[in-house]
SELUM-691701 format. One record per residue: residue number from 1; x, y, z of N, C-alpha, C in turn. Coordinates in steps of 0.1 Angstrom, whole numbers, plus 5000, padded with zeros to 4 digits. Each point is the difference from the previous one (the first is absolute). Layout:
N
[NUM; [X; Y; Z]; [X; Y; Z]; [X; Y; Z]]
...
end
This chain:
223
[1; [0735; 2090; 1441]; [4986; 5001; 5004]; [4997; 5015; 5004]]
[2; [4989; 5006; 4993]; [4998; 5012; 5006]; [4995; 5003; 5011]]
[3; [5003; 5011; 5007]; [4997; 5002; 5012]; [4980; 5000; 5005]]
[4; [4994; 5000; 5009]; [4989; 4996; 5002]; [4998; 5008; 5013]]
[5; [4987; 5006; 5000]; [4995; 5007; 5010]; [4990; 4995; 5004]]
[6; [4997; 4999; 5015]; [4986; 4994; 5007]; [4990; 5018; 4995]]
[7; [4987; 4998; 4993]; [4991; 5010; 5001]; [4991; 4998; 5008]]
[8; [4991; 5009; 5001]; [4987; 5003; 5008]; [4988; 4987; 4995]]
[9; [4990; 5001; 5007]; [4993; 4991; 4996]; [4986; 5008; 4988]]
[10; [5002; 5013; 4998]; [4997; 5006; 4989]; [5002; 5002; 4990]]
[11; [5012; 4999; 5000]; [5010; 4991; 4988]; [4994; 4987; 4995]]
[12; [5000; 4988; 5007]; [4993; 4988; 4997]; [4986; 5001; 4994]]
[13; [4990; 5012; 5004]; [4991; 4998; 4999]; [5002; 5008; 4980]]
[14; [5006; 5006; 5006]; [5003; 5003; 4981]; [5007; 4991; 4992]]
[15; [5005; 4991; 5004]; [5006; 4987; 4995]; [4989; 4995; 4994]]
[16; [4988; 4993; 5005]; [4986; 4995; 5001]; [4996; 5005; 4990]]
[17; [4999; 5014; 4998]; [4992; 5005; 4987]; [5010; 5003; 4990]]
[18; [5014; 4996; 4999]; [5005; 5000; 4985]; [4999; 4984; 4998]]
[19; [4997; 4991; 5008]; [4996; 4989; 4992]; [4986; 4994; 4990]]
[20; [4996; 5015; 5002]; [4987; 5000; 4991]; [4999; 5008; 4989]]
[21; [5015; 5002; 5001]; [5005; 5006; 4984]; [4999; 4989; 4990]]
[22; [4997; 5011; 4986]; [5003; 4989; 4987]; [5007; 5009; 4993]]
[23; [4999; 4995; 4988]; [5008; 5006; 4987]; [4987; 5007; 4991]]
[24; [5005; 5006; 4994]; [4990; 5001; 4988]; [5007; 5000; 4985]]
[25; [4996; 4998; 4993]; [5003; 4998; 4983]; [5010; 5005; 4998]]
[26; [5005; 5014; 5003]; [5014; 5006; 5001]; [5010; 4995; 5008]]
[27; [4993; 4995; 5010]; [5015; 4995; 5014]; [5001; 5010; 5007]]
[28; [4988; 5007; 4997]; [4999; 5011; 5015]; [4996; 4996; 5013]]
[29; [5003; 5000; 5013]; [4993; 4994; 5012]; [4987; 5010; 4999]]
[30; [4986; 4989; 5004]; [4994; 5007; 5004]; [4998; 4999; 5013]]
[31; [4995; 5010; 5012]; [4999; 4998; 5014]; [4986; 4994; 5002]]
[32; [5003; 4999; 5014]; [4983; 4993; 5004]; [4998; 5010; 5012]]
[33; [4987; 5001; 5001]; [4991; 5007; 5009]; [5005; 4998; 5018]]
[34; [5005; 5004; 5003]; [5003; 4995; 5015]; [4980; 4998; 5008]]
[35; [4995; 5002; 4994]; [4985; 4998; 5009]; [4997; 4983; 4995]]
[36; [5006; 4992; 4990]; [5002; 4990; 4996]; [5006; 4989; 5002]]
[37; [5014; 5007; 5012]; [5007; 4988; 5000]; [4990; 4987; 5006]]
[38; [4994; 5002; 5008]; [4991; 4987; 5004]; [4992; 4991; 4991]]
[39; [4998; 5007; 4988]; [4995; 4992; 4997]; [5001; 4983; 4996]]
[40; [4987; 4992; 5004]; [5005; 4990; 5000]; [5002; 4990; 4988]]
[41; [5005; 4994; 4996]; [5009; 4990; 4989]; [4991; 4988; 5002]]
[42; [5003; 4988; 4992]; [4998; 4988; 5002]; [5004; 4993; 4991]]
[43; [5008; 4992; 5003]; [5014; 4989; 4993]; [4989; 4987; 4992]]
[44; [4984; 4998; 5002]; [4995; 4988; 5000]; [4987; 5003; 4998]]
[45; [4990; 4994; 4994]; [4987; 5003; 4998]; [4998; 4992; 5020]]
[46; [5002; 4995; 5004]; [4996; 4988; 5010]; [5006; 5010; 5010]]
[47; [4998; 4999; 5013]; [5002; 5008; 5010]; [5015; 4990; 5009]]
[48; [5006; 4990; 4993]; [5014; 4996; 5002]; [5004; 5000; 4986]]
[49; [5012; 5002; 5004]; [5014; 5001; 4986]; [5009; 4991; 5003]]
[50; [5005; 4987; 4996]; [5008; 4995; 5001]; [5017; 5001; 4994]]
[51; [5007; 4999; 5008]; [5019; 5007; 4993]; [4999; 4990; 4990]]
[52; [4994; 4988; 5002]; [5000; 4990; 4991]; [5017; 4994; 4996]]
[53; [5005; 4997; 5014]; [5014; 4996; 5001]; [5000; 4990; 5013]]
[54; [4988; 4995; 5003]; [4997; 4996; 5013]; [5001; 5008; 5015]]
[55; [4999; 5012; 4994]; [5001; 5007; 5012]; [4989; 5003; 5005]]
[56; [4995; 5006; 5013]; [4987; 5001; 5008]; [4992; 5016; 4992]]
[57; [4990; 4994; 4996]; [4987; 5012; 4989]; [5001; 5012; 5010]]
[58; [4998; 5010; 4996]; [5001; 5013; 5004]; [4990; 5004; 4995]]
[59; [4990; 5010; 5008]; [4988; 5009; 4995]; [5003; 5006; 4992]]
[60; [4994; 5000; 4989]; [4999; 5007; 4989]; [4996; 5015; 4997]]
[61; [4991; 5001; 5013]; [5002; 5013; 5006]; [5008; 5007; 5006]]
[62; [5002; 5013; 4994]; [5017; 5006; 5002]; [4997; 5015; 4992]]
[63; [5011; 5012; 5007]; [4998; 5014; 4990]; [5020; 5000; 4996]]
[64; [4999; 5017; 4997]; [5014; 4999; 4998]; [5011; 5003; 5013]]
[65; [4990; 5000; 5011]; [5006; 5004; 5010]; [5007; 4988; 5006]]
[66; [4994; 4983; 4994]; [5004; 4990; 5002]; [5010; 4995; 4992]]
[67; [5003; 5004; 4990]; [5007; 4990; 4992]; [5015; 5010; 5004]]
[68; [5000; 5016; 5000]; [5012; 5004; 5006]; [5005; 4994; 5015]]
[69; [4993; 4997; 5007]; [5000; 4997; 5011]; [5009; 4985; 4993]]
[70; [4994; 4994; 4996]; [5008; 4987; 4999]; [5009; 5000; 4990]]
[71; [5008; 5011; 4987]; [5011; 5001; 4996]; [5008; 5004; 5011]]
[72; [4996; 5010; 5005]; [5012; 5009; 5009]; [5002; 4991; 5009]]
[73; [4992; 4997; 5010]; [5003; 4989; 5009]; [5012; 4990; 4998]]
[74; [4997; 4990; 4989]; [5005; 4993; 4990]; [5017; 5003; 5009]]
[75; [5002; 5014; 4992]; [5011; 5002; 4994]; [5008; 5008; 5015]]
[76; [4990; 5004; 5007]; [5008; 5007; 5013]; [5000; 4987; 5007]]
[77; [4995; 4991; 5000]; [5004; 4985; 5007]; [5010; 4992; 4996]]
[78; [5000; 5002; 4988]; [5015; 4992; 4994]; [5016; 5010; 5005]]
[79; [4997; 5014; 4998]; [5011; 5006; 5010]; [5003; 4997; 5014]]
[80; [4988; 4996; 5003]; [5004; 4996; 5016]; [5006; 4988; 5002]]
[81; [4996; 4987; 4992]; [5005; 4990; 4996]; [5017; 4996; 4996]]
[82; [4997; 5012; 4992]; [5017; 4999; 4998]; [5008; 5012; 5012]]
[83; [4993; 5004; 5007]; [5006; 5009; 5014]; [5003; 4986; 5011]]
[84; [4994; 4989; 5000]; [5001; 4994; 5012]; [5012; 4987; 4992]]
[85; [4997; 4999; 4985]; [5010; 4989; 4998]; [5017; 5008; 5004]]
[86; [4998; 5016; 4992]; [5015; 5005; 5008]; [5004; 5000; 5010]]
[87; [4993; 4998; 5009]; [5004; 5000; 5012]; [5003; 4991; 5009]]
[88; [4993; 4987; 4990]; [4999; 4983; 5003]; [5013; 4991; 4998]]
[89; [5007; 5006; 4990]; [5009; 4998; 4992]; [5015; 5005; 5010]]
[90; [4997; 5006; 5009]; [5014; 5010; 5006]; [4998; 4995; 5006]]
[91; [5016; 4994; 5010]; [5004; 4993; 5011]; [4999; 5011; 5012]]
[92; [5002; 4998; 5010]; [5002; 5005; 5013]; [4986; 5007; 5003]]
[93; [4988; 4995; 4997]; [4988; 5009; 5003]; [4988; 4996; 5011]]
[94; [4999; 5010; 5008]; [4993; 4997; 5011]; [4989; 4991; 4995]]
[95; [4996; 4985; 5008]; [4994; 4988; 4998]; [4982; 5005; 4998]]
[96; [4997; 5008; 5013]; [4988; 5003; 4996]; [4994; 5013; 4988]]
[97; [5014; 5006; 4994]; [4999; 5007; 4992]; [4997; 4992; 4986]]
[98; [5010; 4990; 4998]; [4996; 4991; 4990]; [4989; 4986; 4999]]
[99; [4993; 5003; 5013]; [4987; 4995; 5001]; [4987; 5006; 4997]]
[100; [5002; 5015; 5001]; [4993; 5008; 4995]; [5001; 5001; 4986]]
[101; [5012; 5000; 4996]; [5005; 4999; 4981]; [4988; 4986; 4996]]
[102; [5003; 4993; 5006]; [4993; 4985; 4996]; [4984; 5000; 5000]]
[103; [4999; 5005; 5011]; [4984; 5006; 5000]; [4995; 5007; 4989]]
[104; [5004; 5011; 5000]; [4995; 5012; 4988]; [5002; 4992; 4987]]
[105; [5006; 4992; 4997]; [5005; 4994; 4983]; [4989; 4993; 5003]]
[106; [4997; 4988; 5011]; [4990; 4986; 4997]; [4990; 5007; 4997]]
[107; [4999; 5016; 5006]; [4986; 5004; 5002]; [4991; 5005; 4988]]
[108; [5010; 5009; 4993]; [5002; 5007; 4987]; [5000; 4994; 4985]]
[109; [5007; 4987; 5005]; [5002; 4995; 4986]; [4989; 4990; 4993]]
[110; [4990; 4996; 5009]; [4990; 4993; 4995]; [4987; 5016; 5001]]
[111; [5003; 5004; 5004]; [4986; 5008; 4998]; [5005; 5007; 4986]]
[112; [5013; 5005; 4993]; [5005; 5004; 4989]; [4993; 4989; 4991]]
[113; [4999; 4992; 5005]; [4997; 4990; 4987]; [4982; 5004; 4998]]
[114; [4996; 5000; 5009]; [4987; 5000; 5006]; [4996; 5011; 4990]]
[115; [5006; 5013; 5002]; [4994; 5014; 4996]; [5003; 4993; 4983]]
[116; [5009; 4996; 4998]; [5002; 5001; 4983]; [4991; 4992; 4994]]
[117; [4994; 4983; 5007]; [4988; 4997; 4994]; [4989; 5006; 4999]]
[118; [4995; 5011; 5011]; [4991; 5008; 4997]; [4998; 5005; 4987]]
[119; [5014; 5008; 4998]; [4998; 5011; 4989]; [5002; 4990; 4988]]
[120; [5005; 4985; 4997]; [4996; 4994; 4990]; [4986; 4997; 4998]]
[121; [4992; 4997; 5011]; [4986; 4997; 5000]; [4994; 5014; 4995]]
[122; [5005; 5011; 5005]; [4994; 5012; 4993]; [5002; 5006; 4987]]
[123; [5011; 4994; 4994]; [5003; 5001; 4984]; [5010; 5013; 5002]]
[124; [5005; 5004; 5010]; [5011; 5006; 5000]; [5016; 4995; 5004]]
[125; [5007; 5009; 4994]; [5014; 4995; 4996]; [5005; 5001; 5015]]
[126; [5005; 4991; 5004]; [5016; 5001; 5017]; [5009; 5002; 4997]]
[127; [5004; 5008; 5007]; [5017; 5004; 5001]; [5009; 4987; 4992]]
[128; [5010; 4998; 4995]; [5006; 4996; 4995]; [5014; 5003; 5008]]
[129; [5002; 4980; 5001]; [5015; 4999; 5010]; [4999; 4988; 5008]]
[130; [5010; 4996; 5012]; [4997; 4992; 5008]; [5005; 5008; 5016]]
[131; [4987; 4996; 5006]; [4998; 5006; 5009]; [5010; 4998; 5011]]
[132; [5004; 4984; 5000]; [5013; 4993; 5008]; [5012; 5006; 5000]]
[133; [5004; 5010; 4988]; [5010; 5008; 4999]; [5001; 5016; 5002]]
[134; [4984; 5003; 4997]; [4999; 5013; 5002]; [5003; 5006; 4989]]
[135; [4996; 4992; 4992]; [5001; 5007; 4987]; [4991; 5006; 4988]]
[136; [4986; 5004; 5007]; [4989; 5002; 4999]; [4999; 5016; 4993]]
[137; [4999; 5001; 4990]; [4998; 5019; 4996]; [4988; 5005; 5000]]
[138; [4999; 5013; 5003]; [4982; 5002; 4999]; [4998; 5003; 4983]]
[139; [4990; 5002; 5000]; [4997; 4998; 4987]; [4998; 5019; 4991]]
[140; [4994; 4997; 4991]; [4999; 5016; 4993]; [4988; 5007; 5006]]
[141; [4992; 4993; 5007]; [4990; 5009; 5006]; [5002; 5001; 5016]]
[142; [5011; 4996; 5004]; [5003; 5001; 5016]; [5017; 4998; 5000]]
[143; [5003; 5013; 5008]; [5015; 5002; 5000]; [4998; 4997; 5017]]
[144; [5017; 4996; 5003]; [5004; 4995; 5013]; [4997; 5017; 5005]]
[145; [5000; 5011; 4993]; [5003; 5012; 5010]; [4986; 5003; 5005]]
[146; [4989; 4989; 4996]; [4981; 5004; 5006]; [5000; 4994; 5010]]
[147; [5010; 4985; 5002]; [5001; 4990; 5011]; [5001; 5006; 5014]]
[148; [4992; 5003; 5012]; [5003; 5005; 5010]; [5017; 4991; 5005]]
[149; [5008; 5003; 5011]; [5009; 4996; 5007]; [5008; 4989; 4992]]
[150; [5003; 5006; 4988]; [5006; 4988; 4987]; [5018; 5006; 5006]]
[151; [5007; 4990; 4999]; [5019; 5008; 5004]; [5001; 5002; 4984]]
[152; [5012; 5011; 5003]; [5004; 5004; 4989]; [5012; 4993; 4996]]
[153; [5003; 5000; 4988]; [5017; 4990; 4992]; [5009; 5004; 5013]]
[154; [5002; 5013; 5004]; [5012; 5004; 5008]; [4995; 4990; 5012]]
[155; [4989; 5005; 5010]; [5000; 4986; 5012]; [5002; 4986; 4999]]
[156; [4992; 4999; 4988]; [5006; 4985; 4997]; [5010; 4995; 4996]]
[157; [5013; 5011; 4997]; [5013; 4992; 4999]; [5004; 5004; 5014]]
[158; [4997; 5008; 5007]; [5007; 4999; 5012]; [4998; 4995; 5012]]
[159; [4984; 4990; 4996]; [4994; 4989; 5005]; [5016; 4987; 4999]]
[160; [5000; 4998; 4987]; [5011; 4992; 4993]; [5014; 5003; 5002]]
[161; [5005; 5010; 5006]; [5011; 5002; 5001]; [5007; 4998; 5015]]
[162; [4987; 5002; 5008]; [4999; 4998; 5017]; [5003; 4988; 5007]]
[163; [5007; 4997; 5008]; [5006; 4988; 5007]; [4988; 5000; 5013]]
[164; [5002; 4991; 5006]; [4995; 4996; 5020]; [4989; 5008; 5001]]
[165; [5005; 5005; 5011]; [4989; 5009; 5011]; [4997; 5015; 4988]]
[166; [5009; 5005; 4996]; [4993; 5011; 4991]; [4992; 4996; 4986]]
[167; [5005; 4986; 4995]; [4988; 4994; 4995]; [4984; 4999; 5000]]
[168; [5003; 4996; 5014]; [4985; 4994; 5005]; [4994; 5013; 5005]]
[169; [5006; 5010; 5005]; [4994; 5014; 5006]; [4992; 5006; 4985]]
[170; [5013; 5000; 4988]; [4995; 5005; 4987]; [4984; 4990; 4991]]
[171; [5001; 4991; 5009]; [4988; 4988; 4990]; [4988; 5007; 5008]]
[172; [4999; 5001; 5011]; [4991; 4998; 5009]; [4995; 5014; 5001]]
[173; [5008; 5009; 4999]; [4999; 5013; 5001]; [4991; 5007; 4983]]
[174; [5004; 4994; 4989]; [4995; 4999; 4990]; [4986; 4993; 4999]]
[175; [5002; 4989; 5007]; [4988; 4988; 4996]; [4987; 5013; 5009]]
[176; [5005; 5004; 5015]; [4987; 5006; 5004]; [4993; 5007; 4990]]
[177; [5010; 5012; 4990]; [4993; 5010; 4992]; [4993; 4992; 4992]]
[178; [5006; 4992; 4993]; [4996; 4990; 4990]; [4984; 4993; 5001]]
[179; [5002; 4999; 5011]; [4983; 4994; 5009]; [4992; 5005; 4998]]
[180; [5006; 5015; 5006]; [4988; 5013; 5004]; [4991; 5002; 4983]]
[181; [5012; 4998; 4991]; [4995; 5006; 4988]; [4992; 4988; 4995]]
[182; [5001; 4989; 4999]; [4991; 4987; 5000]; [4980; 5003; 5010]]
[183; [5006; 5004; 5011]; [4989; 5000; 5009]; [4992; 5014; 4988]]
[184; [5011; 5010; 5001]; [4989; 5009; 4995]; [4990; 4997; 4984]]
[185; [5006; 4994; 4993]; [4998; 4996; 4987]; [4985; 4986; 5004]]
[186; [5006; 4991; 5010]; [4987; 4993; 5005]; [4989; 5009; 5001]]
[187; [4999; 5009; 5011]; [4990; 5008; 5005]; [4990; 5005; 4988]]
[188; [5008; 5006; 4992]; [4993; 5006; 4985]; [5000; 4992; 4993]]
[189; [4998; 4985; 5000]; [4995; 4991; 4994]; [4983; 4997; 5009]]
[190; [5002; 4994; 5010]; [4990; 5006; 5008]; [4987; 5007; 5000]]
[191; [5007; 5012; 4999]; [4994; 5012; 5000]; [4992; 5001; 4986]]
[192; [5004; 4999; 4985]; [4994; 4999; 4991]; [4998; 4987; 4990]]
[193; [5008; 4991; 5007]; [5001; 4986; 4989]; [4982; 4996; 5001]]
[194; [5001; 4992; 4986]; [4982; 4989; 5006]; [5004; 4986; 5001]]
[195; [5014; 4994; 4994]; [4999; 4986; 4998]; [5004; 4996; 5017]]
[196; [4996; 4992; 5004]; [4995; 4997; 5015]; [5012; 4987; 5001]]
[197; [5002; 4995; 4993]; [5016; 4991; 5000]; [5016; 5014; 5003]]
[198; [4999; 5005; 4990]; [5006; 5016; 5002]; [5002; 5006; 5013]]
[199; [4983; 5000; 5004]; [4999; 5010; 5012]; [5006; 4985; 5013]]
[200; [4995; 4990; 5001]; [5003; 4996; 5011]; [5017; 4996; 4999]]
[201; [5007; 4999; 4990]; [5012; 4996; 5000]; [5007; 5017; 5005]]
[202; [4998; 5010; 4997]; [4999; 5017; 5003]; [5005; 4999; 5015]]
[203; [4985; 4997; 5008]; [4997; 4993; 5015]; [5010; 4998; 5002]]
[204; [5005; 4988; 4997]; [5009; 4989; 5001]; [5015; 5007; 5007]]
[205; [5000; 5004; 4987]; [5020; 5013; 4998]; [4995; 5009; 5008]]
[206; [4992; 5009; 5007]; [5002; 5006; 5009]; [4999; 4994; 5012]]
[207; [4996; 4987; 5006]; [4998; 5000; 5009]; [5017; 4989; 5005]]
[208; [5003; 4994; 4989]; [5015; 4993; 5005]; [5008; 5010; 4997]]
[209; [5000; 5014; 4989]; [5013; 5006; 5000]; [5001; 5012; 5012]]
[210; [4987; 4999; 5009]; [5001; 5015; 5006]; [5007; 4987; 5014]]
[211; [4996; 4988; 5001]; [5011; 4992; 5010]; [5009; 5000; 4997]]
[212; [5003; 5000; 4987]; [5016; 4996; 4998]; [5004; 5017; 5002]]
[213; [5001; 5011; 4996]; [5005; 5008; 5006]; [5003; 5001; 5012]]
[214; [4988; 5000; 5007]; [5007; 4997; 5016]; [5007; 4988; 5006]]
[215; [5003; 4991; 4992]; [5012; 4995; 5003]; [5009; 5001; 4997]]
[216; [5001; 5009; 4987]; [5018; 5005; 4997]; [5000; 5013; 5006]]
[217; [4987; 5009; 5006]; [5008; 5009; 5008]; [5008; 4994; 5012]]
[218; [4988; 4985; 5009]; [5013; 5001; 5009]; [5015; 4993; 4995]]
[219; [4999; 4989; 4991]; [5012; 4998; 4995]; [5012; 5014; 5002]]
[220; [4996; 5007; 4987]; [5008; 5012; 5007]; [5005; 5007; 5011]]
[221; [4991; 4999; 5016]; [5002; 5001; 5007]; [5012; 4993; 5008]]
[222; [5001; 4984; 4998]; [5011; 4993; 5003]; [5012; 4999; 4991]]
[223; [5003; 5004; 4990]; [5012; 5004; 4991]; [5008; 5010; 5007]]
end
């Protein structure tokens, strides 16, 4: 696994505007206008889109600041997913540490599903994988290294390599950055998204992950 760096949220926002890249006749990229990235899309002549998989219709109103928002998310939730099964999986680990692992998976892994019917209702492609394993890749227009607070291959074998108390210090200690970088990625969903399913689920991840941080700072505290 290559190694993976949390960037700025400047970074993201240039994420946004290469997914408004195309090709042209040669296979040259062309770029898009950064005064553009908002502009808005629509998956549906009708002002609902259905995933048409019995899933719940999503506005059809949406820019490209949305549909990154719900690849990347996607895929930095399924990391965390498979951060809580590793840790779920190891014996000797503090109880409320692995109540918190249980939390963050129940939490994550149905809104993963959630984001990926969107982007079928929107006629765009999802990450490819299963999320239950963490085996989710970003795709050609969004690399793990745009993902704010994404671990790199090295922490996450040494996530995996960790026993007991330096286990759970290493999950928790990870999971906070991991959050921050979720929260910050919510925010600028937020800040420029239009689809209002998007924005209130956005809401949503910062207002449980900035609690869950402060409960694995104090966690940490009693380790």
């Amino acid at each position: 696994m290559k190694k993976i760096f949390p960037l700025s949220a400047a970074v993201l926002a240039t994420a946004i505007a290469l997914t408004g890249c195309g090709t042209d006749d040669a296979g040259q990229t062309q770029g898009m206008d950064h005064n553009t990235m908002g502009t808005e899309q629509s998956a549906a002549p009708t002002s609902e889109a259905s995933a048409g998989d019995g899933s719940p219709d999503v506005s059809a109103k949406h820019n490209k600041a949305d549909v990154v928002f719900a690849k990347m998310m996607t895929v930095h939730h399924s990391q965390a997913v498979t951060m809580s099964n590793i840790i779920l999986d190891k014996e000797n680990i503090d109880p409320k540490v692995n109540d918190l692992a249980k939390q963050i998976k129940e939490a994550q892994g149905p809104e993963i599903e959630t984001m990926t019917s969107w982007l079928k209702a929107w006629g765009e492609p999802a990450p490819i994988g299963d999320h239950s394993t963490g085996g989710m890749e970003p795709m050609k227009d969004m690399s793990s290294e745009q993902m704010e607070g994404m671990m790199s291959g090295k922490q996450m074998q040494q996530l995996k390599d960790a026993e007991g108390k330096n286990a759970a210090k290493l999950f928790l200690s990870h999971m906070i950055e991991h959050h921050k970088g979720a929260v910050t990625m919510a925010q600028h969903e937020v800040k420029i998204g239009t689809n209002p399913e998007a924005i209130n689920l956005a809401k949503k991840m910062i207002k449980a992950q900035k609690a869950e941080i402060d409960r694995m700072n104090e966690l940490l505290g009693t380790l």
